[in-house]
C-alpha positions as CSV (number, residue, x, y, z in Angstrom):
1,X,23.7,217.6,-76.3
2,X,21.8,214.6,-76.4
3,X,18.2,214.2,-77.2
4,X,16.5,214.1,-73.5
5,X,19.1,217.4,-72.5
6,X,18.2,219.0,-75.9
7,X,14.4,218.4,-75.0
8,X,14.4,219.6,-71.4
9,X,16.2,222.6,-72.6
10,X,13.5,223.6,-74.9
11,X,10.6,223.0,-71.9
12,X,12.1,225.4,-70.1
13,X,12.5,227.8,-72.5
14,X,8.6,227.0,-73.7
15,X,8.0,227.4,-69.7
16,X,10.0,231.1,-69.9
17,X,8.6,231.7,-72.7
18,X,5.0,231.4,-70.5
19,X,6.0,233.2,-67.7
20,X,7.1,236.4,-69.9
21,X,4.1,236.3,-71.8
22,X,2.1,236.7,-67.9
23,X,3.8,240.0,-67.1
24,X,7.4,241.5,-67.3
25,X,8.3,241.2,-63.8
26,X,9.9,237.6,-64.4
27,X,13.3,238.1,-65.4
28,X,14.3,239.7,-62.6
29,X,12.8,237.1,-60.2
30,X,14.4,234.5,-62.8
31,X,18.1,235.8,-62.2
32,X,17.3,236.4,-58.2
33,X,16.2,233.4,-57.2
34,X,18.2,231.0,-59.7
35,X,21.6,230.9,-57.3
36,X,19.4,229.9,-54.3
37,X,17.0,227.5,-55.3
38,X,19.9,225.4,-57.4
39,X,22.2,225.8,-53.3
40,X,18.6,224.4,-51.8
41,X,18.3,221.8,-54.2
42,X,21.7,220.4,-54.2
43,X,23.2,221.1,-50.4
44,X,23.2,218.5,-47.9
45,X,20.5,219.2,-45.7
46,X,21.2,220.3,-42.2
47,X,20.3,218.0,-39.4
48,X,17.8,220.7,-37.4
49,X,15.8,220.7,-41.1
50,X,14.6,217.4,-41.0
51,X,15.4,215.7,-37.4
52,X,12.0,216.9,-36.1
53,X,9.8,215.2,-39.1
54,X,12.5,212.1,-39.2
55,X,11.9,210.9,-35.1
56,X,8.5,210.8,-35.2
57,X,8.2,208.8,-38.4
58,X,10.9,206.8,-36.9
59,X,8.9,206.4,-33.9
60,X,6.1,204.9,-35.7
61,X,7.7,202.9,-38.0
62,X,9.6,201.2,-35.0
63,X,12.9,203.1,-36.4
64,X,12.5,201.0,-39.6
65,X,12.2,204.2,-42.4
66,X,15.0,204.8,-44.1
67,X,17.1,207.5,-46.0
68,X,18.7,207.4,-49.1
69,X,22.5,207.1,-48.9
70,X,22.8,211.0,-50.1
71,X,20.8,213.9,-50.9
72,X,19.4,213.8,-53.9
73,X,18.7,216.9,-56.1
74,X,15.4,216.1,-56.9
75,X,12.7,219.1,-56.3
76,X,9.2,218.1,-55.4
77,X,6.5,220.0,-55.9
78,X,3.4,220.3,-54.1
79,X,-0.5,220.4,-54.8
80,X,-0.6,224.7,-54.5
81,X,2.7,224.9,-56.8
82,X,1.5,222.7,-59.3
83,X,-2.0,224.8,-59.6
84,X,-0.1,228.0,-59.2
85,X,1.8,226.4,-62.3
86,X,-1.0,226.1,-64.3
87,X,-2.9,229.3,-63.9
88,X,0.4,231.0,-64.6
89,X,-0.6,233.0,-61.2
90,X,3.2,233.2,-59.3
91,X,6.1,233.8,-61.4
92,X,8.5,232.7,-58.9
93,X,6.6,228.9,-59.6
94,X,7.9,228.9,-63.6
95,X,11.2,230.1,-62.1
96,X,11.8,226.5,-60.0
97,X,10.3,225.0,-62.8
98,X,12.1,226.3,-65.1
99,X,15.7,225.9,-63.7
100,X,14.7,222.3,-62.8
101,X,14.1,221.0,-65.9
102,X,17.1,222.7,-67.3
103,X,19.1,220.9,-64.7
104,X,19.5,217.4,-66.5
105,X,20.5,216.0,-63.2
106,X,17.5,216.5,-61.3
107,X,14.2,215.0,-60.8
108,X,11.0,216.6,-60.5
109,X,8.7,214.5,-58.1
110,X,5.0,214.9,-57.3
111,X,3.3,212.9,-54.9
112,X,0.6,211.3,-56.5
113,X,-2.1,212.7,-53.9
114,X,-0.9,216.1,-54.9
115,X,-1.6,215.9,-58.3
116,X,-4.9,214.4,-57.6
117,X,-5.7,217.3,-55.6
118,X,-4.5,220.1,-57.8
119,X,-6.1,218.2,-60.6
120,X,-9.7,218.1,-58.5
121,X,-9.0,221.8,-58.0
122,X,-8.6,223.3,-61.5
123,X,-10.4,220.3,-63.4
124,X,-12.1,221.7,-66.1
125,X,-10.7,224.8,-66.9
126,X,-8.2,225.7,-69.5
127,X,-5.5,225.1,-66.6
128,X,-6.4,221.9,-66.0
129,X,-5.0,221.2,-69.7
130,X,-2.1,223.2,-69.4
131,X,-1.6,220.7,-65.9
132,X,-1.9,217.4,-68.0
133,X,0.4,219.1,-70.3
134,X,2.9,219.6,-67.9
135,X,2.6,215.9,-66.3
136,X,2.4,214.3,-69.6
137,X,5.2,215.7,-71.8
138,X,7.7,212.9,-72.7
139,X,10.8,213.5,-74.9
140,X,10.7,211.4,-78.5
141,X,11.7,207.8,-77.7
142,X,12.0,208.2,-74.1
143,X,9.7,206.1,-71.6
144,X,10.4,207.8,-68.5
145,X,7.6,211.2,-68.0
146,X,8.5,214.7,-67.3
147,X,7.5,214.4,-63.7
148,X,7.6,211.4,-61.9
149,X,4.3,210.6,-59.4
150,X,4.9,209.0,-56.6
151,X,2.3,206.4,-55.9
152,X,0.7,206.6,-52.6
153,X,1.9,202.7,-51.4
154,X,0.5,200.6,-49.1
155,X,3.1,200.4,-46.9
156,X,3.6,204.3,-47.1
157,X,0.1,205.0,-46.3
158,X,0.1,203.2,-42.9
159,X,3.0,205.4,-41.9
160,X,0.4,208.4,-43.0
161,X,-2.1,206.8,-40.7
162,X,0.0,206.3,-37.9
163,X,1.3,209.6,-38.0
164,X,-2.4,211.0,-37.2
165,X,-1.7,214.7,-38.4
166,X,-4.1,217.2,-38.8
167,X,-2.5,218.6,-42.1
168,X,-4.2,217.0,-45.4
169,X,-2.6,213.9,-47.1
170,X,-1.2,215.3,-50.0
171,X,1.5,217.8,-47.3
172,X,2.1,214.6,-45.7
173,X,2.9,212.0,-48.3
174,X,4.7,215.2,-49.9
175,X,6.7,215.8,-46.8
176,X,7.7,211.9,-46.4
177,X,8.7,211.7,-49.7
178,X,11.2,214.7,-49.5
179,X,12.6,213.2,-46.0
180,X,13.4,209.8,-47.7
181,X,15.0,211.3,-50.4
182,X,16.4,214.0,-48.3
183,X,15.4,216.8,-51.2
184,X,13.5,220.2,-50.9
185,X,10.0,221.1,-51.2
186,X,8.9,223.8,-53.8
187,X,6.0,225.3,-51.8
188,X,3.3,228.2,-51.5
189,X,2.9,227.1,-48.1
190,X,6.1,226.2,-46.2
191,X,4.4,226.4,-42.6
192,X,3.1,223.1,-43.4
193,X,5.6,221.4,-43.7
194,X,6.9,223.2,-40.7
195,X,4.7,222.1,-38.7
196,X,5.2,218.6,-39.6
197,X,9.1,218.9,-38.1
198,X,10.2,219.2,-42.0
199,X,12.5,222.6,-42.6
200,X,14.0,221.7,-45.6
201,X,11.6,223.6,-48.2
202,X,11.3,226.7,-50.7
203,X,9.1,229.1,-50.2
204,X,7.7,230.9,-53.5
205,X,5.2,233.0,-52.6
């Protein structure tokens, strides 16, 4: 096992280690839910789960956004997962977390506008540390963070604009990040991204 892998193990087993310490109904969520979020996360997502969400941002970007080649087993995780993360409120939150960072081939992505907003929420309180924790952990030697925050880009942000939804930034940006990459959202609040046209999420409340 090399460093990074031997790392990542011991996160999640620092994240279990959490999660047990909040009540004793965790391990049976853990083995429950492990066999269905890891099929999510590295299926092929089915055409009705993203075709809504995919024309219309087609429609305004002239048909000029594109996918990545193949699904990707990223997770992202969302502004009310990554708060539920850090008050240790949902044990079914440290459960994706904790089987993706065990899995050394996927990514964990934020969207930079929901970090801001789960940071704006908690800021202050001992969560709020246990948050920058979480986004700031970096194995020995390694230059690449725990989490990777998707910057909200220029060019991405007039798509936003043009899509003139009523949901708030942070579901949007999250919900075009997961269609490029073709990946699943982690998410309190799958409706959402439902409502956007984008199936293709988890949801762990």
């Amino acid at each position: 096992m090399n460093d990074r892998n031997r790392w990542r193990s011991a996160e999640a087993h620092r994240i279990v280690s959490e999660y047990h310490a909040t009540g004793n109904t965790f391990d049976g969520i853990y083995r429950n839910l492990l066999p269905r979020l890891r099929e999510n996360r590295r299926s092929d997502p089915e055409t009705t789960q993203t075709e809504g969400f995919l024309r219309t941002v087609r429609r305004v970007t002239n048909n000029r956004f594109s996918l990545s080649a193949v699904p990707l087993p990223h997770l992202i995780l969302d502004a009310e997962v990554l708060i539920s993360y850090a008050r240790l409120d949902n044990q079914t939150v440290g459960t994706a977390l904790v089987d993706a960072v065990a899995d050394t081939s996927c990514n964990i992505i934020v969207s930079s506008l929901s970090y801001l907003r789960a940071a704006s929420r908690i800021y202050g309180t001992r969560a709020y540390g246990r948050l920058l924790r979480l986004m700031d952990r970096r194995p020995e030697g390694d230059e690449f963070p725990f989490i990777d925050v998707y910057e909200l880009e220029r060019d991405t942000a007039t798509v936003l604009a043009a899509l003139d939804i009523e949901d708030r930034p942070d579901i949007a940006h999250t919900a075009l990040l997961a269609l490029s990459y073709r990946c699943v959202v982690a998410t309190l609040e799958p409706s959402a991204y439902h409502r956007l046209g984008y199936l293709r999420t988890v949801d762990l409340s």
